[in-house]
N, C-alpha and C positions, 0 to 999 in steps of 0.2 A: 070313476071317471068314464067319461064316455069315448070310447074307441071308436075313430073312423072306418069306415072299410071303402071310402071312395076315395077316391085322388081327384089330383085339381082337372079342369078338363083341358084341351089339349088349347097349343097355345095359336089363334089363327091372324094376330096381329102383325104387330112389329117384330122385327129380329131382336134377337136378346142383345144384350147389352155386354160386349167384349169386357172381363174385367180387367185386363192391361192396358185399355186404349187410353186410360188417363194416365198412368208411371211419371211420364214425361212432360204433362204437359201444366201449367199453372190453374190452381185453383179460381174458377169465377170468383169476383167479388161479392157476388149475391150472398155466398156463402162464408160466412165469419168461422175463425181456426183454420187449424195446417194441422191438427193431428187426425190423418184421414188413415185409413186404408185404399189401398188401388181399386177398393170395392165401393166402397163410401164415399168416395173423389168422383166415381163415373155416377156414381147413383145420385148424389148431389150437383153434377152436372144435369144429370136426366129431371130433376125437378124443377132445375131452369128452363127448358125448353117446355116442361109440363104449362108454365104460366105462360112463356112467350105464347104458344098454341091457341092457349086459351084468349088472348088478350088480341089473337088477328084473324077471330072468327068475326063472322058476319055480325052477328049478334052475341055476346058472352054473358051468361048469366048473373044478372043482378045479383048482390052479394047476399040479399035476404031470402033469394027464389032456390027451392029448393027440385031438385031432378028425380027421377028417377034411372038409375045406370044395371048394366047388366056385369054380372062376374068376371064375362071375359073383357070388359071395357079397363079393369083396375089391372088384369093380368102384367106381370113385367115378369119377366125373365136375365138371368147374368148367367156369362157360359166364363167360366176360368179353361183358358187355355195351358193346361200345365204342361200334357207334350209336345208343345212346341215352344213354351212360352220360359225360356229360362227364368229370365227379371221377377216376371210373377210369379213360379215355383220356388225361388229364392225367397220372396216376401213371403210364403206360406209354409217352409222346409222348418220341422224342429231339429233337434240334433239327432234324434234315432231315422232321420229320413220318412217321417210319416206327416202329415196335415196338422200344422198348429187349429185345433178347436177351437180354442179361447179366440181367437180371430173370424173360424166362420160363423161362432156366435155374435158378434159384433155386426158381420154382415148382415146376419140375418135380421136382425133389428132396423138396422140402417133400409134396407129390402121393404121389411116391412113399414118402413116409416114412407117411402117413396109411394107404395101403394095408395098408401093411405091417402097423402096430397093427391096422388092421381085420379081417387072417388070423387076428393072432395071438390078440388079445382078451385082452390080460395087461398088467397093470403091472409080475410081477416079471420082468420083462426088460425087456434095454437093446439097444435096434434101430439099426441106423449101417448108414452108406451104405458099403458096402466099393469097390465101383468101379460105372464107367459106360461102356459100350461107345460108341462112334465113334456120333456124334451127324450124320447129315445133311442139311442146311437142304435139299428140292426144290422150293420155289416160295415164293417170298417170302411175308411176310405182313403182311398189309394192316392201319393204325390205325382205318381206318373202320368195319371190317367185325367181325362175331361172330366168338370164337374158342370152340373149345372143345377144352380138355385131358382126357384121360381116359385109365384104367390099372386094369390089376387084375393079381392075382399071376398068373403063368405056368408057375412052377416051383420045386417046391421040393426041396431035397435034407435031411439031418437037421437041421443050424443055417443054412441060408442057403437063401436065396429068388430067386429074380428075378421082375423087376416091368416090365410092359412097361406104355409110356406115348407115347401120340399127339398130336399135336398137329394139329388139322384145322380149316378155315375154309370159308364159302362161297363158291361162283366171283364172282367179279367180274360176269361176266354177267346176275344180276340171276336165276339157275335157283335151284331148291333143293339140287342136287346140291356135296354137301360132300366135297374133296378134301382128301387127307394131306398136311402139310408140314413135317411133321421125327416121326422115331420115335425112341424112346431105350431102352434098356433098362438096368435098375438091379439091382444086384445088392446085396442087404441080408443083413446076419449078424446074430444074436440072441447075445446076452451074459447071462447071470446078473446080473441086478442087483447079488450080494451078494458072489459069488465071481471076477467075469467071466471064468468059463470059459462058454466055448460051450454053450448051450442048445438041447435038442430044442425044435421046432415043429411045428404044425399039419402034418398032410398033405394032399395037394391031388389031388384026380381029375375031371381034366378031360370033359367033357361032348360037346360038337357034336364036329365033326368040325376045325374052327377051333381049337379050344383045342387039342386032341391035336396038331395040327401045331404048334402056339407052343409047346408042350411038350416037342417033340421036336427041335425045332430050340433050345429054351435047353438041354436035356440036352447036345447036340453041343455047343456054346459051351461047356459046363460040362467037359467031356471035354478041350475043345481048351486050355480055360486049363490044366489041369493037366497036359497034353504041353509045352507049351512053358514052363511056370515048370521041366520036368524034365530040357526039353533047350537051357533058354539060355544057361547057361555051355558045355555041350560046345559048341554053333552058335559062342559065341565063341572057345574054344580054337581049332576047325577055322580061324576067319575070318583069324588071325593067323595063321597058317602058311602060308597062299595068297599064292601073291606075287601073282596078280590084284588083290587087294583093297592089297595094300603098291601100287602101280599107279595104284590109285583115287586114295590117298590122296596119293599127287605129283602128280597130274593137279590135284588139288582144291588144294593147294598152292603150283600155280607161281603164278599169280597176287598169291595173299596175300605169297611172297617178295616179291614185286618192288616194294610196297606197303611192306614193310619196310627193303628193302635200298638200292630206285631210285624212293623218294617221286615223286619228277618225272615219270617215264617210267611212272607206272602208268597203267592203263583208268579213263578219266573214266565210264567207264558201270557200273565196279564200284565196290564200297565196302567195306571189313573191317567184318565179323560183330561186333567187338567195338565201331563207331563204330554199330550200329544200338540199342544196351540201352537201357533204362528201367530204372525201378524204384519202387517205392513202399514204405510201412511202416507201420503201427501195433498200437496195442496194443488185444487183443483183449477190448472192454468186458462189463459182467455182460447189457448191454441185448440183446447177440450171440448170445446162449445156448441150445440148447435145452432140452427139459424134463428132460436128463441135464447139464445144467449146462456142456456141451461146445459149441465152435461149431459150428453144425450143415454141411455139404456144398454145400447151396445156396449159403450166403455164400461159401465159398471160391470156388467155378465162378463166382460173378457180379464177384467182384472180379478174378479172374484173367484172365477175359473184356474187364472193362472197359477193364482193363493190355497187354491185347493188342490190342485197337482203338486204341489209342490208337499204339500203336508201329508197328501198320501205318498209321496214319492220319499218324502224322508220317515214316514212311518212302516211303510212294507222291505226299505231298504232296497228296493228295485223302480225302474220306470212303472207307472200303473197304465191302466190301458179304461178309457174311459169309458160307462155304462149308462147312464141318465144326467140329466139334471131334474128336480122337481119344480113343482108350478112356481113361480114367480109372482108376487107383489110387492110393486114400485110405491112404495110408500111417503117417500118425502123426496121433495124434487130434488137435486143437488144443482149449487149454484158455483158460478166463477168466483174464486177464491175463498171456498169454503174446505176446510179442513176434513180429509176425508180417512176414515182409520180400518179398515177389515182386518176382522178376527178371525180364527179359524180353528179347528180341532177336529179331529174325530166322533163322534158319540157313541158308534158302536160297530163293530165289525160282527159279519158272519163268519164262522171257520167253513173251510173247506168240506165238502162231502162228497161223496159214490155219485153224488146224479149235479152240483155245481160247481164255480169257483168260488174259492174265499172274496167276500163284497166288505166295503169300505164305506159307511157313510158320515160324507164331510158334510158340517158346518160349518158357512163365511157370513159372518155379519158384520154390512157394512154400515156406519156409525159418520154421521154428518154433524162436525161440531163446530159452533163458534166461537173462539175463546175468550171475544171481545164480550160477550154477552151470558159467557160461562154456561152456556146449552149445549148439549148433546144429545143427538134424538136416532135412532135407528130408519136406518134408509132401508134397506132390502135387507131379508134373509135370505139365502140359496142353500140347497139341498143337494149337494153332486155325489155317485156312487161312481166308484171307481173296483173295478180289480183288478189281479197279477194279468201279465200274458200266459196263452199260452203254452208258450215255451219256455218257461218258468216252472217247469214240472217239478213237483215235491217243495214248492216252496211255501213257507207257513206264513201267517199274520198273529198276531200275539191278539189277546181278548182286552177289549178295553173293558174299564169299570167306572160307575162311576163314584164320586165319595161324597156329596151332600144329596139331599133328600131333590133338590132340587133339580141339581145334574140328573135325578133318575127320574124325574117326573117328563124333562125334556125326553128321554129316551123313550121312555115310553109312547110318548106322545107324535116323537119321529115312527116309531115299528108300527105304529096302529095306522099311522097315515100311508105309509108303505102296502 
């Protein structure tokens, strides 16, 4: 993966966007659903004014005519006021008093989608989240304290964009000096409204010396996704003919036997892969919707997240404390009253050692079915790593195993992408 080392540049437009200023007040009608966040209520507000803007300039650009914009034109910013802000610390409070995640990943999507309207400046296109690269948490984040999220486009190729988005808070120590604590970067596609074929978009020409570098490092990322979507079946053809990796998967194996074959005599510190699942289900209301009538990327990453907490929290016996998510692809759109079912488990923990913590990594996959048509198709997989806290000293995780060849082929195939 390609590691940034620049941050977005600083923001010299508009004030950010209060995220309690909406709590109270009614959703525009522009916008169809009510199931918002106080983030997503003002960001969906800010997209209405993005068109009004557009539509009472002098001249507003013809729906074919394409611009050229600069990085900080897309920038938008949200400041959550959590020390002063009861209402909204209430919306965002778990019960250990720390930041529901599964929520500011919802924002973040929702962020990045407002962005993206704001390059483009067009109704007649339809903008979706295509994927979301490897998410990682570097310093907790605190419920007392300000947060503030902010993004602007970084790259664009002819139909698709990416959107880089920060998440940063102040030190604890009571300075003004504001530190990063998770980056994310989002990759959006533009559809035709009418035809959903792929649509050209704005162009983008970066400015400071900061943007050219985000730009040049999403180019490579853009470069790299399309080497390895060209070399993943050969990588898998090669991997089956290695008897190294036939190797792997006995090693991964003998265990899960003995669990099948010599109940009695297995390791009380392990457990089969298939006794760690969850799952949950329901059906996807009109309240879920975005302004394309589809559920929008956010919901999914926050319920999948929830479904993964939950399975490391019933698998380690304690609250877990969250580490990454991996890259994301949005695979099949999910639609208003489509049957939606996420699965979940473990695949494989690391134990505890001298130099880290015991890690967790969860699979959720969510499954888009219609029963009228007896189809079932996979929407997204998600990747989240979890550990213990802390202060959780001496506390263990049991070894999962797993017990068909296939269970060990996914594991493996999770530890090499790690």
């Amino acid at each position: 993966p390609v590691v940034s080392g620049a941050s977005l540049p600083p923001d010299r437009s508009a004030a950010p966007i209060d995220a309690g200023s909406s709590i109270r007040k009614p959703i525009s009608s522009l916008w169809p659903g009510m199931y918002h966040s106080p983030v997503t209520n003002a960001l969906w507000e800010a997209r209405s004014r993005i068109f009004e803007i557009a539509s009472e300039t002098a001249r507003p650009p013809q729906p074919d005519e394409l611009i050229t914009k600069t990085p900080s034109s897309s920038r938008t910013s949200i400041v959550y006021r959590f020390s002063e802000d009861y209402i909204l610390r209430e919306h965002y409070r778990n019960p250990w008093n720390e930041i529901r995640l599964g929520k500011l990943l919802e924002d973040l999507d929702a962020l990045a989608g407002t962005i993206s309207y704001k390059h483009c400046s067009s109704r007649s296109l339809i903008l979706v989240t295509a994927s979301a690269d490897r998410m990682i948490l570097r310093r907790p984040i605190h419920i007392e304290s300000d947060v503030t999220i902010a993004g602007a486009v970084t790259w664009v190729g002819r139909s698709s964009m990416e959107i880089r988005v920060e998440v940063a808070q102040s030190s604890e120590d009571g300075h003004s000096s504001v530190a990063v604590a998770l980056t994310a970067n989002f990759t959006f596609v533009a559809r035709d409204s009418k035809t959903g074929n792929s649509a050209a978009i704005n162009r983008i020409s970066p400015e400071t010396d900061g943007e050219v570098l985000l730009w040049h490092e999403a180019e490579e990322r853009n470069k790299l996704r399309k080497n390895l979507k060209g070399e993943e079946e050969k990588k898998k053809r090669e991997i089956n003919d290695e008897e190294t990796m036939k190797e792997r998967v006995n090693e991964l194996l003998t265990e899960g036997r003995v669990f099948c074959d010599m109940p009695a005599l297995a390791n009380r510190d392990s457990i089969l892969m298939k006794e760690t699942c969850l799952e949950n289900s329901l059906v996807c209301q009109p309240q879920q919707r975005n302004s394309h009538g589809r559920i929008f990327g956010g919901f999914l990453m926050r319920r999948a997240f929830e479904l993964a907490y939950v399975t490391a929290y019933s698998f380690a016996g304690t609250a877990p404390c969250f580490v990454e998510v991996d890259h994301v692809d949005f695979l099949k759109p999910v639609d208003v009253g489509n049957f939606l079912r996420f699965k979940s488990r473990v695949l494989y923990t690391e134990r505890e050692s001298s130099s880290r913590r015991p890690m967790m990594n969860i699979e959720v996959v969510a499954h888009v079915m219609r029963p009228e048509l007896r189809s079932s198709e996979v929407s997204n997989k998600f990747y989240f790593t979890f550990t213990l806290r802390s202060d959780e000293g001496g506390a263990a995780i049991r070894n999962v195993v797993p017990a068909t060849e296939e269970e060990a082929w996914q594991v493996i195939e999770r530890m090499d992408a790690e």
